[in-house]
N, C-alpha and C positions, 0 to 999 in steps of 0.2 A: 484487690483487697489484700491487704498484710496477714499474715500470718498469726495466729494468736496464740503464742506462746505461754502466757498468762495460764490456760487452763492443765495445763502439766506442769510448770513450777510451784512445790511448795511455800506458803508463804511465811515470810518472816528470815527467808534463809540469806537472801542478797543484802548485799554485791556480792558476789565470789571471793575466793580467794586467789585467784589467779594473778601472776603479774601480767602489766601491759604488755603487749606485745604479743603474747600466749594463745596461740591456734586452739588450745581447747575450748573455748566459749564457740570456736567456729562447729567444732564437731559435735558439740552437745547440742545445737541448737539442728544440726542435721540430722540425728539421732530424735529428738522429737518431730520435725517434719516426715522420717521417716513413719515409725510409727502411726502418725496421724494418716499418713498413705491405707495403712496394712488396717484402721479401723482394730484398733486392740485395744479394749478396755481399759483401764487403766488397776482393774483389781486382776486383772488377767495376765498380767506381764511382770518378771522380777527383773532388779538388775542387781548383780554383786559385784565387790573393789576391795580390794584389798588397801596396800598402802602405796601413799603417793600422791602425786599432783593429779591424776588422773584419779584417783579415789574416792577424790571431793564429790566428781559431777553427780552423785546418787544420790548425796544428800542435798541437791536442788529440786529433784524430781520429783512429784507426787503418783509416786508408782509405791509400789512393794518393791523395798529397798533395802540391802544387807551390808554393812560396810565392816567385813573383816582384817584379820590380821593379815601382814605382811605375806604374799606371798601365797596366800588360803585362798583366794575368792575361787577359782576351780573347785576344791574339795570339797567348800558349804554349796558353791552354784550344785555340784553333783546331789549334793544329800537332796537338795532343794527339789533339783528334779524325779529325783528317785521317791522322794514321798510327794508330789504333785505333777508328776507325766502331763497332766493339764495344762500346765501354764508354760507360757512362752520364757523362756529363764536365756538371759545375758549375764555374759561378764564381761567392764571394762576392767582393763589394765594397763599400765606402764610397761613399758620394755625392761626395764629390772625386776618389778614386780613379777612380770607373764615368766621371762625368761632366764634371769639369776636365781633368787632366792624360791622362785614358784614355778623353774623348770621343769623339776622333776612329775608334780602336779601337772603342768603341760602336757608335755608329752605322753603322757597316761591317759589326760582323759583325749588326746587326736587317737589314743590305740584303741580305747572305747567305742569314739565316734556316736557318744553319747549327743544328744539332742540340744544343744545349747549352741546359744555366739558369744562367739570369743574375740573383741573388738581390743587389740592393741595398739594402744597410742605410742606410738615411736618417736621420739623426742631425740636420741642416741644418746641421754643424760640423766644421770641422778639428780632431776632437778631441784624436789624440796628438801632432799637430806642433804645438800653440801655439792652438788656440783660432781657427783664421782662420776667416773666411766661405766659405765653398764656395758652387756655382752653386744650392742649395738654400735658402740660409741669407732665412730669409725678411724681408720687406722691414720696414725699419725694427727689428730685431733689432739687438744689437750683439754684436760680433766685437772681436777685438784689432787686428785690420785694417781695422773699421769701428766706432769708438771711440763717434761720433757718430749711429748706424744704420742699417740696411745703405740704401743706394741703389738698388742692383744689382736688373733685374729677373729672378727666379729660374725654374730650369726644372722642368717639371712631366714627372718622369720616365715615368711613363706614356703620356703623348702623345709624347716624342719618340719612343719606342721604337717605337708603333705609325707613326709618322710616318718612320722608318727603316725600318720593314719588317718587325719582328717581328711573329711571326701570333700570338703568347703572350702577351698581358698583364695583370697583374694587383696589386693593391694589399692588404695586410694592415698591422696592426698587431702590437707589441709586447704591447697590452695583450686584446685577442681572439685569446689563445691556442687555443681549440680552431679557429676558423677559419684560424688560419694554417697548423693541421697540413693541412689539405685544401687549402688552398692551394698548399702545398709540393712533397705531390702531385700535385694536378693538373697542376702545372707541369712536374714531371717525367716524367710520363705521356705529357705532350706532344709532339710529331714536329716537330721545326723552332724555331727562335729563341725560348725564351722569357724572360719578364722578370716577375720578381715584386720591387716594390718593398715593403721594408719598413720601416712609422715606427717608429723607436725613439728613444731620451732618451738624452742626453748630460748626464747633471745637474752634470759637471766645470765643463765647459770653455762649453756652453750653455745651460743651466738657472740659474747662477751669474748669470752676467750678465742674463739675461731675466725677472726676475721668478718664477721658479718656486721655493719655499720649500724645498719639498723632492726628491728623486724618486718621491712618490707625486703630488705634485703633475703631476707630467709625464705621468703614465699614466693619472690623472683627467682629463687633458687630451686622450690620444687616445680615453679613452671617450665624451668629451661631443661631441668634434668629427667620430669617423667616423661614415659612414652607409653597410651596406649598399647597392651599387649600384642593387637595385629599386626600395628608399624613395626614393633621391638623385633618379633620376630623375624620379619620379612629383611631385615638389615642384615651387613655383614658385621662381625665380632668388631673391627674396628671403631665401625658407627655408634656403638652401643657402648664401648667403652666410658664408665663413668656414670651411664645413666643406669635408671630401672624401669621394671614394664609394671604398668597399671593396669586394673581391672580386675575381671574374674579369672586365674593364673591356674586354678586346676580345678574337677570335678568330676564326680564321680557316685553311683549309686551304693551304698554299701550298707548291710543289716545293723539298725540303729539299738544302740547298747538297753534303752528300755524296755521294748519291744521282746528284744531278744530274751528278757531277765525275766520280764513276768510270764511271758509264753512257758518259758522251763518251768517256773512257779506252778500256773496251772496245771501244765501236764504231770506235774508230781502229785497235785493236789488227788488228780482226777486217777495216779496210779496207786492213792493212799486209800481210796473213795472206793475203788474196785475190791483191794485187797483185805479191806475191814469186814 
């Protein structure tokens, strides 16, 4: 039997905005299989986005849905969960979005290790404003902003995330879709900060200019260069040159930022309760 996607999209919102070729229609549709997995209401679950091509997918959803300013969806995801600990709170975002203009948001709330997923679509491109380089856009690539190739050394979202403090981290693709439903999962399943990055193809605005012919080309591309984290490891540096390791990439158990915040709350409440 097919999947019925129908009963979580809002209606009246389609077609997307996306261009052809565009790996995001593959992730959002993994993103509600997941869910359907985890049985989560659908008044029970938020997702926030800031700006970008990635920003769109909330307002397909029929969930509790926040589509912020540039660069915010962290700081509203925060407040969100701070006034309802209850609910399951996501954020997607873009690689410029999560890591340029809403880095610093980033990595504050991995130091928190507050209770949300943090699902970054990696495209390495400023795809709806114009084609610029983001802090991904990998090196020697051209951008509209890097005409001549990028210069810039790029960040590798995984490490900072666990180098921030997230106790969640992980990597999938665009093109190993059934590993990215379990990835989705597991992330959500999760208790404290997590971060699943996901590569996808930009064939507009980064595919155009880098030599990719077409966007199968681009997904032939994360087939040949990811590697399962076990195999990654198990190689020597030369083997691995060029590629990346997929999957669950770190974890760890660590005191979750709500927990922690209202626990101090009541112990004051109950030192204020004594002393009156």
């Amino acid at each position: 039997m097919s999947f019925n996607y129908d009963q979580y999209i809002r209606g009246g919102k389609l077609p997307h905005i996306w261009c052809p070729g565009c790996t995001y229609g593959i992730v959002f549709k993994s993103l509600l299989r997941a869910v359907d997995t985890l049985k989560i209401p659908k008044d029970d679950i938020a997702l926030v986005s800031g700006i970008g091509c990635a920003s769109r997918l909330p307002g397909y959803i029929d969930w509790n849905t926040l589509h912020t300013t540039h660069g915010r969806a962290l700081p509203f995801a925060t407040g969100l969960k701070m006034a309802r600990p209850d609910k399951k709170v996501m954020v997607v975002s873009g690689d410029g979005d999560a890591t340029a203009i809403g880095g610093n948001h980033f990595i504050h709330a991995c130091r928190r290790n507050i209770d949300i997923t943090v699902i970054v679509l990696n495209n390495f491109i400023y795809g709806m404003t114009g084609g610029q380089h983001s802090p991904t856009t990998p090196i020697g690539h051209f951008a509209t902003t890097m005409p001549y190739g990028n210069v810039d050394p790029n960040f590798n979202i995984p490490d900072l995330a666990k180098g921030a403090g997230a106790s969640w981290v992980g990597r999938g693709t665009a093109y190993h879709v059934p590993a990215l439903d379990k990835l989705i999962i597991e992330a959500m399943n999760h208790k404290g900060l997590s971060v699943l990055e996901i590569i996808n193809a930009c064939p507009t605005t980064h595919g155009r200019r880098n030599k990719f012919k077409s966007p199968t080309d681009m997904l032939l591309w994360m087939k040949d260069t990811a590697l399962p984290i076990t195999a990654f490891d198990k190689l020597p540096p030369e083997k691995t040159a060029g590629k990346f390791p997929t999957g669950v990439l770190f974890k760890k158990e660590a005191p979750e930022f709500c927990e922690t915040y209202f626990a101090l709350a009541e112990r004051l409440k109950k030192q204020k309760e004594k002393g009156a």
